[in-house]
mmCIF file of the C-alpha atoms, coordinates in Angstrom:
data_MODEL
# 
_entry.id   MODEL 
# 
loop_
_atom_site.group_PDB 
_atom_site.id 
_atom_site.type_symbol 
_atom_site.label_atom_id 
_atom_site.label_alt_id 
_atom_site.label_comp_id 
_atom_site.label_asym_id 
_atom_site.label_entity_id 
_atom_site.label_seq_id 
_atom_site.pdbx_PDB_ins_code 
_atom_site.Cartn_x 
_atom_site.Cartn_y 
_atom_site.Cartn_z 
_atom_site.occupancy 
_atom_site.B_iso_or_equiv 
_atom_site.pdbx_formal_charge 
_atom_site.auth_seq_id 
_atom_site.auth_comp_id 
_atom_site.auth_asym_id 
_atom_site.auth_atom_id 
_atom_site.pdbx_PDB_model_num 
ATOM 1   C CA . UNK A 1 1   ? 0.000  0.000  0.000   1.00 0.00 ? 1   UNK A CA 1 
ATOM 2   C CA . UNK A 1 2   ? 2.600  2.557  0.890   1.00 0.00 ? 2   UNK A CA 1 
ATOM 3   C CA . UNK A 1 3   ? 4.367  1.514  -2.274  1.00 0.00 ? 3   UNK A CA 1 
ATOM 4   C CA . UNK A 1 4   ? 1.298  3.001  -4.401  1.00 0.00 ? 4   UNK A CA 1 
ATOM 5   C CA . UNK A 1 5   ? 0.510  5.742  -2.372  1.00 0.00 ? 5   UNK A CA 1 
ATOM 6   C CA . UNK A 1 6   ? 4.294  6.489  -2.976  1.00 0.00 ? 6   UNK A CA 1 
ATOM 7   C CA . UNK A 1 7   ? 3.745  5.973  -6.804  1.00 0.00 ? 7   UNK A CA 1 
ATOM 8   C CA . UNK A 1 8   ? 0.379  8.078  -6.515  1.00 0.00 ? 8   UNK A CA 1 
ATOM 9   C CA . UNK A 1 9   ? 1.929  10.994 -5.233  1.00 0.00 ? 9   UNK A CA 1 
ATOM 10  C CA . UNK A 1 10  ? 5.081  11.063 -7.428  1.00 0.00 ? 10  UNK A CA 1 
ATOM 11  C CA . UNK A 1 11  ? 2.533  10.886 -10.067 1.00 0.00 ? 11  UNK A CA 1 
ATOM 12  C CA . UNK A 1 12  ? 0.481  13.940 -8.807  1.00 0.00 ? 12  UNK A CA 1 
ATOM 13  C CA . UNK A 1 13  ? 3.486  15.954 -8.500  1.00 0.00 ? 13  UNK A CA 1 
ATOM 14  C CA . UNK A 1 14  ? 4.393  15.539 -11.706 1.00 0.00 ? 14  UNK A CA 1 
ATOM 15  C CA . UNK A 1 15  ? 1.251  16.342 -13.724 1.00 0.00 ? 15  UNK A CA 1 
ATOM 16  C CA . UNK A 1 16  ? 1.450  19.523 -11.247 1.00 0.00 ? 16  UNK A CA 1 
ATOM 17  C CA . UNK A 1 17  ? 4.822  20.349 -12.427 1.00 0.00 ? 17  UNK A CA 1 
ATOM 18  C CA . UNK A 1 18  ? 4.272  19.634 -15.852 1.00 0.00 ? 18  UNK A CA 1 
ATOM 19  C CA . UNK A 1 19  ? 0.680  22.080 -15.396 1.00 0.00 ? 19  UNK A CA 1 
ATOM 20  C CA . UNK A 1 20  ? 2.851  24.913 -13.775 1.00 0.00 ? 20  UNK A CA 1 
ATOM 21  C CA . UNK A 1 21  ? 4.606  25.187 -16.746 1.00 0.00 ? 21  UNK A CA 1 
ATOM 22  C CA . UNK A 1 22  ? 1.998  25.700 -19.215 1.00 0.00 ? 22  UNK A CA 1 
ATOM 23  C CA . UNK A 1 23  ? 3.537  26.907 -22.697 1.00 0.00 ? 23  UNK A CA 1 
ATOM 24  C CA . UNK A 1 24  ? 6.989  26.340 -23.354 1.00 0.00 ? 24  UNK A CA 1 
ATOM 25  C CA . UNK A 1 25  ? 9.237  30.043 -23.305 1.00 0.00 ? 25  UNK A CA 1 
ATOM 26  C CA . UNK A 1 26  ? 10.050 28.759 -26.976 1.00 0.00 ? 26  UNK A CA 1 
ATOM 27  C CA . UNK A 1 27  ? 6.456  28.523 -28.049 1.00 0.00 ? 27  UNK A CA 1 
ATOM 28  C CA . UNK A 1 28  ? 5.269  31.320 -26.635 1.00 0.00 ? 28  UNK A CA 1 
ATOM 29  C CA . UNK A 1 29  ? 7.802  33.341 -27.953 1.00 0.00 ? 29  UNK A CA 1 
ATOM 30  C CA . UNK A 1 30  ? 8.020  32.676 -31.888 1.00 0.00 ? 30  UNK A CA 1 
ATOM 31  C CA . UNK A 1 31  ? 5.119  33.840 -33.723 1.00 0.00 ? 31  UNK A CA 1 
ATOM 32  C CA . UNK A 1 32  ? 3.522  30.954 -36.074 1.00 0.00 ? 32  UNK A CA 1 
ATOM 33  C CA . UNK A 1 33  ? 1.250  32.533 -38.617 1.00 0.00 ? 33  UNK A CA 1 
ATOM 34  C CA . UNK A 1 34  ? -1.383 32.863 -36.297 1.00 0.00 ? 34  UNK A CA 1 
ATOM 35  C CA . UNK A 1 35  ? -2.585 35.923 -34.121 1.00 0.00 ? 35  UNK A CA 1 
ATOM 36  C CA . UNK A 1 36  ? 0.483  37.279 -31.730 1.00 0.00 ? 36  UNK A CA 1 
ATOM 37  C CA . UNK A 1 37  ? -1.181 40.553 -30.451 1.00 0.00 ? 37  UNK A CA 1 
ATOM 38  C CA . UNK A 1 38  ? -0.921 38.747 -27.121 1.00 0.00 ? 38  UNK A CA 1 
ATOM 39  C CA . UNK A 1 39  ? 2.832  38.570 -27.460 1.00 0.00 ? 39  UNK A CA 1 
ATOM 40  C CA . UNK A 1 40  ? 3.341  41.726 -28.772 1.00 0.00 ? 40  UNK A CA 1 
ATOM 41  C CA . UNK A 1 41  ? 1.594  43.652 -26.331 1.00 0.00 ? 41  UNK A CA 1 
ATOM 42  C CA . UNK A 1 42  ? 3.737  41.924 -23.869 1.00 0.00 ? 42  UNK A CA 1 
ATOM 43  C CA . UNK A 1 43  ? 6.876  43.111 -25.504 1.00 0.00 ? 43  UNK A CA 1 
ATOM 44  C CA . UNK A 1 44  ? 5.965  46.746 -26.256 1.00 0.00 ? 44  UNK A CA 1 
ATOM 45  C CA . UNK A 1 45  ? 5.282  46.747 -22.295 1.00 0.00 ? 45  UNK A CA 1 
ATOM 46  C CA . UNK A 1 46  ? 8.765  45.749 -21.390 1.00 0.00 ? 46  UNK A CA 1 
ATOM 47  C CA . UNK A 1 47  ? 10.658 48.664 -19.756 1.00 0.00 ? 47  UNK A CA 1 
ATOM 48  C CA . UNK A 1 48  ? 14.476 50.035 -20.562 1.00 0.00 ? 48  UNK A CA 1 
ATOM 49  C CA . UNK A 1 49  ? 15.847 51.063 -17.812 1.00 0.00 ? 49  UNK A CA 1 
ATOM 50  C CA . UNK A 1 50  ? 19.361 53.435 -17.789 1.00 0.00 ? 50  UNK A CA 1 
ATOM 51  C CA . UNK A 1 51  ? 21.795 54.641 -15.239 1.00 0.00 ? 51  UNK A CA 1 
ATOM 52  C CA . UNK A 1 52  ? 20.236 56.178 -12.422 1.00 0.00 ? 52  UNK A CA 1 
ATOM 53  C CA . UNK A 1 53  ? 16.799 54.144 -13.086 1.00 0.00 ? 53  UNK A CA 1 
ATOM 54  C CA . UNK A 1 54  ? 15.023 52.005 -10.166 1.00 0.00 ? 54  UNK A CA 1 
ATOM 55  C CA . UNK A 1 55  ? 14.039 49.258 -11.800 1.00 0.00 ? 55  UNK A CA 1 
ATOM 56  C CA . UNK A 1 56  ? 11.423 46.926 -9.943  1.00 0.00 ? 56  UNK A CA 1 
ATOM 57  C CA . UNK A 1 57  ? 10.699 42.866 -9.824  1.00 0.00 ? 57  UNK A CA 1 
ATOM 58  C CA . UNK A 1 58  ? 9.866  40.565 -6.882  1.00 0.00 ? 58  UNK A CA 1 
ATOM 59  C CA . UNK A 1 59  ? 9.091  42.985 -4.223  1.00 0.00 ? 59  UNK A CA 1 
ATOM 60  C CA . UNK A 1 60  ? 13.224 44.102 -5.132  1.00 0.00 ? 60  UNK A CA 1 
ATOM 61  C CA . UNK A 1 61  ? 13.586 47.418 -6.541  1.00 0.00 ? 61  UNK A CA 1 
ATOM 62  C CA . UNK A 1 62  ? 17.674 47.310 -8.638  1.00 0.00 ? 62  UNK A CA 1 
ATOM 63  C CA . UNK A 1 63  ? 19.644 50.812 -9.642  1.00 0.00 ? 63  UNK A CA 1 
ATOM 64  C CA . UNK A 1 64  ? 22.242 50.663 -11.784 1.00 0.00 ? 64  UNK A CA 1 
ATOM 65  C CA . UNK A 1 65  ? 24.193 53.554 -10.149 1.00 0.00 ? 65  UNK A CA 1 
ATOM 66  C CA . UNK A 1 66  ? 27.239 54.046 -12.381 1.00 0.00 ? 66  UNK A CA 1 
ATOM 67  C CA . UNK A 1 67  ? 29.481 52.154 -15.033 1.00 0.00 ? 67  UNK A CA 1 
ATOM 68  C CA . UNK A 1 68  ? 33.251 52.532 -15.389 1.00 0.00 ? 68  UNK A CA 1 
ATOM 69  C CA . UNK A 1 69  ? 35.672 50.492 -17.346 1.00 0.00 ? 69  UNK A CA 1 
ATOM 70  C CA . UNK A 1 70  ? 38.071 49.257 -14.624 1.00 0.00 ? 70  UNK A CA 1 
ATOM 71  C CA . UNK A 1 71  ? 41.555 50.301 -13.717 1.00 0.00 ? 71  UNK A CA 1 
ATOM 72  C CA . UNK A 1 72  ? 44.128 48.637 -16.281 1.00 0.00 ? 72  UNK A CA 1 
ATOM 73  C CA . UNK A 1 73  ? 44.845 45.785 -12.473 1.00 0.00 ? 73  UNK A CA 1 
ATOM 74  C CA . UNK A 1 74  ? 42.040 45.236 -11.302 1.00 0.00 ? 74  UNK A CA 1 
ATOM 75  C CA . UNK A 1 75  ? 42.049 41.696 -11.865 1.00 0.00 ? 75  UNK A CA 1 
ATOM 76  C CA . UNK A 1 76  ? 44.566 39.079 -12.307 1.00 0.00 ? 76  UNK A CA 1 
ATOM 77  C CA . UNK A 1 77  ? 43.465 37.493 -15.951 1.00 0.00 ? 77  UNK A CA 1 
ATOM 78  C CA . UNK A 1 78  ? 43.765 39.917 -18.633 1.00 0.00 ? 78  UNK A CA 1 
ATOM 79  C CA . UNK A 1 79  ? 40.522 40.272 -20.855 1.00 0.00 ? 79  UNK A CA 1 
ATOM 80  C CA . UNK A 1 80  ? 39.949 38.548 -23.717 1.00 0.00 ? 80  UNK A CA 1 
ATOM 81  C CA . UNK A 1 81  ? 40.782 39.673 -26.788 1.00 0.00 ? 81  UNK A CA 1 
ATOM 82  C CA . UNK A 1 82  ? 38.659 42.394 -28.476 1.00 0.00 ? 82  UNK A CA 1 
ATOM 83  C CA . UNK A 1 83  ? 37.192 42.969 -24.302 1.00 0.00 ? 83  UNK A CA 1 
ATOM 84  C CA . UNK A 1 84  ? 38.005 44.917 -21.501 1.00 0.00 ? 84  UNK A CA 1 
ATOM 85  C CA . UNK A 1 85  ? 36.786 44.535 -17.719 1.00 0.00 ? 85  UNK A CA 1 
ATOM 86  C CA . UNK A 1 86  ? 33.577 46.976 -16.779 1.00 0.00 ? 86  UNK A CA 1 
ATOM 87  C CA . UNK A 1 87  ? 32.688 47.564 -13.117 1.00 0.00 ? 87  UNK A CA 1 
ATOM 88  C CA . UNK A 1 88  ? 29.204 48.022 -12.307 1.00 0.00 ? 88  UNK A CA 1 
ATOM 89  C CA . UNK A 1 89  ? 27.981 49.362 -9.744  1.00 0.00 ? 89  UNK A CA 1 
ATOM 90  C CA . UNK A 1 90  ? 24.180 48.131 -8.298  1.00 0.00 ? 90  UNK A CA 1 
ATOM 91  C CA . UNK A 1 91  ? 22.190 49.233 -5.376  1.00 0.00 ? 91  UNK A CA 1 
ATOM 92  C CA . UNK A 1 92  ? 19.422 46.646 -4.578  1.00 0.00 ? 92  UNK A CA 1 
ATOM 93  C CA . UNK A 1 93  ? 16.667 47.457 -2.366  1.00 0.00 ? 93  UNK A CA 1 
ATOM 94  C CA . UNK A 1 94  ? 13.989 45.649 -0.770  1.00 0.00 ? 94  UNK A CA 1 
ATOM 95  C CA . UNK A 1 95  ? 10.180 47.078 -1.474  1.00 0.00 ? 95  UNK A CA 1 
ATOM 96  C CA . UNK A 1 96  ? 8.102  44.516 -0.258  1.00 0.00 ? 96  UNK A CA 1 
ATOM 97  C CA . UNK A 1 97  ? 6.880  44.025 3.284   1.00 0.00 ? 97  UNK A CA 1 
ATOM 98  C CA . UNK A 1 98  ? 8.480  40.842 4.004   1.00 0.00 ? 98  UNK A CA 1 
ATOM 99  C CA . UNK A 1 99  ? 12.644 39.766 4.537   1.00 0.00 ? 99  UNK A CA 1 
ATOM 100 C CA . UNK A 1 100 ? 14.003 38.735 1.318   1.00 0.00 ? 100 UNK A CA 1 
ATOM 101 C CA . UNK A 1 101 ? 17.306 37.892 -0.019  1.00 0.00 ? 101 UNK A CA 1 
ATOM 102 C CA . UNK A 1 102 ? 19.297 40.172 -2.581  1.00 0.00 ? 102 UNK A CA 1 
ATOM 103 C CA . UNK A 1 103 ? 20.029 38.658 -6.029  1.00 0.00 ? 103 UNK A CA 1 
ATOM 104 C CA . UNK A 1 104 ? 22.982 36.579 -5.874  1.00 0.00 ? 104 UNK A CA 1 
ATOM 105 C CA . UNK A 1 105 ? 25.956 37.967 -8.534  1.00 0.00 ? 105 UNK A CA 1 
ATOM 106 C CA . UNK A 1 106 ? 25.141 35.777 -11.187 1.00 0.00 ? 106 UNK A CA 1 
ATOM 107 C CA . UNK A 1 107 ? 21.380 36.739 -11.665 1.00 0.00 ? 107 UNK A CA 1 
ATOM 108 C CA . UNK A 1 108 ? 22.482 40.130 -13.710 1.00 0.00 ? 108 UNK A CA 1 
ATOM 109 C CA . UNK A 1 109 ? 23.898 38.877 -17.144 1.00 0.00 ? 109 UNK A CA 1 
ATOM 110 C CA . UNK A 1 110 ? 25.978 41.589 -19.693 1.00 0.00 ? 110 UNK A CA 1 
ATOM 111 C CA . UNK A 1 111 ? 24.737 40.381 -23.153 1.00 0.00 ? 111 UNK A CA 1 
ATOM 112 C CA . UNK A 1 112 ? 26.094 40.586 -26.420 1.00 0.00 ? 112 UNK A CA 1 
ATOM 113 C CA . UNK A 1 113 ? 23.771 39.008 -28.337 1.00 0.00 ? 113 UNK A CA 1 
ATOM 114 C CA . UNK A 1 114 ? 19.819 39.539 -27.327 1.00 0.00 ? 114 UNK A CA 1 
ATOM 115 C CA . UNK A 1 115 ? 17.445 36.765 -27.849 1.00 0.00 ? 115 UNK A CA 1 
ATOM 116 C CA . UNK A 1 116 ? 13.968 35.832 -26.587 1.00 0.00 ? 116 UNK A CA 1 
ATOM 117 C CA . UNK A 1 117 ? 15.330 34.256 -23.522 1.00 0.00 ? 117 UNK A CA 1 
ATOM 118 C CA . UNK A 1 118 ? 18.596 34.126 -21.694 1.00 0.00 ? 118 UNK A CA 1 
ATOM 119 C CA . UNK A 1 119 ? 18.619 30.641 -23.565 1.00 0.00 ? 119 UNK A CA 1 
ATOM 120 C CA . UNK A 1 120 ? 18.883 32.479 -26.690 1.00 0.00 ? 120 UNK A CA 1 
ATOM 121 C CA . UNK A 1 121 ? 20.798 35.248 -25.707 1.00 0.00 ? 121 UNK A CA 1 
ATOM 122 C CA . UNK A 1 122 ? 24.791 35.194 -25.300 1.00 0.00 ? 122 UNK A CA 1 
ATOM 123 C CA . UNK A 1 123 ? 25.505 36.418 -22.265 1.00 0.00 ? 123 UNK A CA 1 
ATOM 124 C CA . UNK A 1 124 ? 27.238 36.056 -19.202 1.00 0.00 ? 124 UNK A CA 1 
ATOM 125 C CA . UNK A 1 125 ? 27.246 36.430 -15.540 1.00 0.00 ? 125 UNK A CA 1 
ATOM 126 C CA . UNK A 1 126 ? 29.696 38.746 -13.674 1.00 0.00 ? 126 UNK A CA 1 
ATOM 127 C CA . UNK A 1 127 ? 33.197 37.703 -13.985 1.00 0.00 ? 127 UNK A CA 1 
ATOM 128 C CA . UNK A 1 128 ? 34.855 35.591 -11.070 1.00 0.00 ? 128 UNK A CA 1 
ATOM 129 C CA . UNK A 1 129 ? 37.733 36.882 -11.951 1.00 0.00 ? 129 UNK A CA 1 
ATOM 130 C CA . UNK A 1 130 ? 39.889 37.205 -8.743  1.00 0.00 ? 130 UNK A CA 1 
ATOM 131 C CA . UNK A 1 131 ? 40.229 41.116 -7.933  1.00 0.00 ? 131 UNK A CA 1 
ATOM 132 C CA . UNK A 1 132 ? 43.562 41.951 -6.850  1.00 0.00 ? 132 UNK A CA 1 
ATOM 133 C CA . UNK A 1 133 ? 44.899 43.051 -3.558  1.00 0.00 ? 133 UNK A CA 1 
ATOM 134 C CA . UNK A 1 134 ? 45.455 46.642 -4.220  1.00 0.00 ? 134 UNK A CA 1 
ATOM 135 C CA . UNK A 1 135 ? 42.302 47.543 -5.916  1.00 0.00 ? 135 UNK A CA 1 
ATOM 136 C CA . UNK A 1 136 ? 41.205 50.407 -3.889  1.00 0.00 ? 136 UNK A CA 1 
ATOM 137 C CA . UNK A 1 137 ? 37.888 50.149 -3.597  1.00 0.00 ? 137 UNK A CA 1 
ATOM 138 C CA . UNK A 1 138 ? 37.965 46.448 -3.300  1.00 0.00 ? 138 UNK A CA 1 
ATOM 139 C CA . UNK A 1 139 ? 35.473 45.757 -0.411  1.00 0.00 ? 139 UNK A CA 1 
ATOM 140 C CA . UNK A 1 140 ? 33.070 47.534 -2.099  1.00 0.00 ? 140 UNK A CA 1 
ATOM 141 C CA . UNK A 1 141 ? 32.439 44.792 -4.856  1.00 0.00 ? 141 UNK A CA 1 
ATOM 142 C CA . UNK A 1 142 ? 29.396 43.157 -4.480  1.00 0.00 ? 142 UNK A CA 1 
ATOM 143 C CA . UNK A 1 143 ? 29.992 39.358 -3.176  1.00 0.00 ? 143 UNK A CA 1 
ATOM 144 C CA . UNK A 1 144 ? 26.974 37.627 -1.319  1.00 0.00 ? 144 UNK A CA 1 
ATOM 145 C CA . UNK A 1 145 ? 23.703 37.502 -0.774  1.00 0.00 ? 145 UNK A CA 1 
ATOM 146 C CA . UNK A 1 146 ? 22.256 39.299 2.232   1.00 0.00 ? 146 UNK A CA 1 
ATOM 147 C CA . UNK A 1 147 ? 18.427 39.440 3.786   1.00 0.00 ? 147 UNK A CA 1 
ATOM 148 C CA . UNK A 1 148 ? 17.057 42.384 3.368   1.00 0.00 ? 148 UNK A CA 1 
ATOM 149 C CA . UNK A 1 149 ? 14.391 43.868 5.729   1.00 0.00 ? 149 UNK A CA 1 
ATOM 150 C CA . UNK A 1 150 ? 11.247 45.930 4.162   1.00 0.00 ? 150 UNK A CA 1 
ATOM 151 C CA . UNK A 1 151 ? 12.921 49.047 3.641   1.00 0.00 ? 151 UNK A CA 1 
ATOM 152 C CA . UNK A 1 152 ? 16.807 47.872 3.601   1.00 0.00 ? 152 UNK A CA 1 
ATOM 153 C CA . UNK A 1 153 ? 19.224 48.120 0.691   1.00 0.00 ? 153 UNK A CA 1 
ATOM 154 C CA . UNK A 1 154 ? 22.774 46.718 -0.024  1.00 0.00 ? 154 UNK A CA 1 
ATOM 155 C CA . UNK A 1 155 ? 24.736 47.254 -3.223  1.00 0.00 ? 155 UNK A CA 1 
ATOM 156 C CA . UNK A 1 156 ? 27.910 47.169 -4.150  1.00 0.00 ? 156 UNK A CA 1 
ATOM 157 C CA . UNK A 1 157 ? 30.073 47.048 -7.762  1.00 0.00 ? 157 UNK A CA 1 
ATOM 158 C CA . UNK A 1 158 ? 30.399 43.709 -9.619  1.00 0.00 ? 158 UNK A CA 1 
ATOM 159 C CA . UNK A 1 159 ? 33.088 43.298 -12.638 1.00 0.00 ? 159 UNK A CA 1 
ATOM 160 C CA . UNK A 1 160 ? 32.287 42.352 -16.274 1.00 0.00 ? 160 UNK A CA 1 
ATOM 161 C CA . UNK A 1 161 ? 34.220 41.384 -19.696 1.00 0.00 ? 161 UNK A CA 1 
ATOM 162 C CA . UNK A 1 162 ? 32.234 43.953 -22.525 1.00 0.00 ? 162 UNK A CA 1 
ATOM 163 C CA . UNK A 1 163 ? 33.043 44.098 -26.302 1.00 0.00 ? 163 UNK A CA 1 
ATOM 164 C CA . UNK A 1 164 ? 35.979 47.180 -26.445 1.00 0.00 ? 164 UNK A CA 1 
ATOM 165 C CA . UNK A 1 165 ? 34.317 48.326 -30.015 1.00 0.00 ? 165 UNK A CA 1 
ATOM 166 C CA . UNK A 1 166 ? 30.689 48.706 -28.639 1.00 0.00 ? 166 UNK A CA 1 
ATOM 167 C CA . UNK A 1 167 ? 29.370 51.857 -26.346 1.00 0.00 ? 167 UNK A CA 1 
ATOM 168 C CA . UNK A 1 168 ? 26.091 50.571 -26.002 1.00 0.00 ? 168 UNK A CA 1 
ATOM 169 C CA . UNK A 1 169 ? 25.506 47.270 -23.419 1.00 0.00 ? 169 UNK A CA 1 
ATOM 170 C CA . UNK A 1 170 ? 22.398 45.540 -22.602 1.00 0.00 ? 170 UNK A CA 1 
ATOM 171 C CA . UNK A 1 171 ? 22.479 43.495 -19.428 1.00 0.00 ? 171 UNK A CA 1 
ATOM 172 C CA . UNK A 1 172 ? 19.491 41.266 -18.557 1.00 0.00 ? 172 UNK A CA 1 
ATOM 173 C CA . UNK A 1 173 ? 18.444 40.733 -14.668 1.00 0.00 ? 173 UNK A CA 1 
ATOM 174 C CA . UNK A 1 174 ? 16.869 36.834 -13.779 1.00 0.00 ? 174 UNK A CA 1 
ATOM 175 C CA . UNK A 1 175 ? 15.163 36.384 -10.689 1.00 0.00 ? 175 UNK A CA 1 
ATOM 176 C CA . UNK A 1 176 ? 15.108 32.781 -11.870 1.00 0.00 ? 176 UNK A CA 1 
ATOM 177 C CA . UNK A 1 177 ? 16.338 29.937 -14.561 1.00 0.00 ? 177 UNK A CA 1 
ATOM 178 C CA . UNK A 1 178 ? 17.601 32.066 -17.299 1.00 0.00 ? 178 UNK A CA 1 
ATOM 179 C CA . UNK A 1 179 ? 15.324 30.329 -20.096 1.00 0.00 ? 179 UNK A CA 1 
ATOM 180 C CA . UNK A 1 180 ? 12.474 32.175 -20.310 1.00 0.00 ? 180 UNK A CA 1 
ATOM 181 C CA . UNK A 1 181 ? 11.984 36.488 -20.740 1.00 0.00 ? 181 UNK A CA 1 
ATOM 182 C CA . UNK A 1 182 ? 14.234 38.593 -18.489 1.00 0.00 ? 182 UNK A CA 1 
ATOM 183 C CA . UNK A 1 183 ? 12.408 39.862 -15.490 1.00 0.00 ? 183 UNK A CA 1 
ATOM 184 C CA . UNK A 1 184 ? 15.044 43.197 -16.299 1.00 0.00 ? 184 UNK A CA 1 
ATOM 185 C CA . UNK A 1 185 ? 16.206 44.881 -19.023 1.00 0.00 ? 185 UNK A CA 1 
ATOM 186 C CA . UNK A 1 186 ? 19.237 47.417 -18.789 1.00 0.00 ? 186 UNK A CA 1 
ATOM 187 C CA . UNK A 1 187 ? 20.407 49.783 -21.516 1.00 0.00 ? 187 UNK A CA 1 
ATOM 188 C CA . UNK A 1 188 ? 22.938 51.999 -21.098 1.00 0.00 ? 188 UNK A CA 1 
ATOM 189 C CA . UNK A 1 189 ? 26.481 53.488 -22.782 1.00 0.00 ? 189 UNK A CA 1 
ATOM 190 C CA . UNK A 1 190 ? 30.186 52.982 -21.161 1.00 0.00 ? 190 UNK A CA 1 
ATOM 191 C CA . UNK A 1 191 ? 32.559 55.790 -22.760 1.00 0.00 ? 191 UNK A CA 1 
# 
């Protein structure tokens, strides 16, 4: 008996899973021939945000504060060819009116090539690149998760490889999995 009460339940959770999911990030997001209006609404309601923007999702409100491309040793790899390292600097604040947790590092992506979903996209998470000793403002960077009561913000600057030849950079935030639509959407220029 417990055996297929075992089985029953497994069962159940599984068509629940499977029922949660609905429409697959793929499907929903590649029009075929039929009516989209739906999907395009959705898109046209997506926010930009810029420098100096709060942007909200979750009951977390995120500011990208400033950009700067980092001191010539600030880490101990160079960047790859054609990059150079970016620090970023995020304030993260919580708006609900319940504890939560601030993002962890790798939720905010840099992209260089925008699709659909982070699946499609090519992107990448900030750099764990090791940060040298003598970086000046090295306890400032932007490490671990903390909670955050209603009310309470942390921040802090995290480090990122962008293309040298392009001003303009995109950087997607996830609360989530990355395949499916970002929850954020970041747009800014790095002189």
């Amino acid at each position: 008996m417990k055996k297929f009460i075992t089985f029953f339940l497994t069962l159940m959770m599984m068509i629940s899973l499977a029922a949660c999911g609905g429409e697959s990030p793929s499907e929903s997001s590649t029009p075929t021939g039929g009516s989209t209006t739906s999907d395009n609404s959705k898109k046209e309601e997506a926010k930009v945000y810029g420098i100096g923007e709060a942007a909200e999702a979750n009951g977390l409100s995120i500011t990208i504060d400033k950009v700067a491309v980092a001191e010539a040793n600030t880490t101990l790899e160079k960047a790859k060819d054609g990059f150079e390292y970016i620090k970023v600097w995020f304030t993260f604040k919580n708006i609900s009116d319940e504890t939560i947790e601030s993002p962890k590092a790798k939720a905010l992506y840099i992209v260089y090539t925008e699709g659909a979903t982070g699946d499609d996209s090519d992107m990448k998470s900030e750099e764990n690149s090791q940060v040298m000793l003598e970086v000046a403002d090295r306890d400032e960077r932007y490490m671990s998760r903390v909670d955050l009561a209603p009310g309470e913000s942390t921040g802090g600057w995290m480090i990122y490889q962008r293309q040298a030849d392009k001003s303009e950079i995109t950087m997607h935030y996830y609360s989530g999995f990355v395949n499916v639509p970002p929850d954020l959407v970041f747009k800014f220029t790095v002189e």
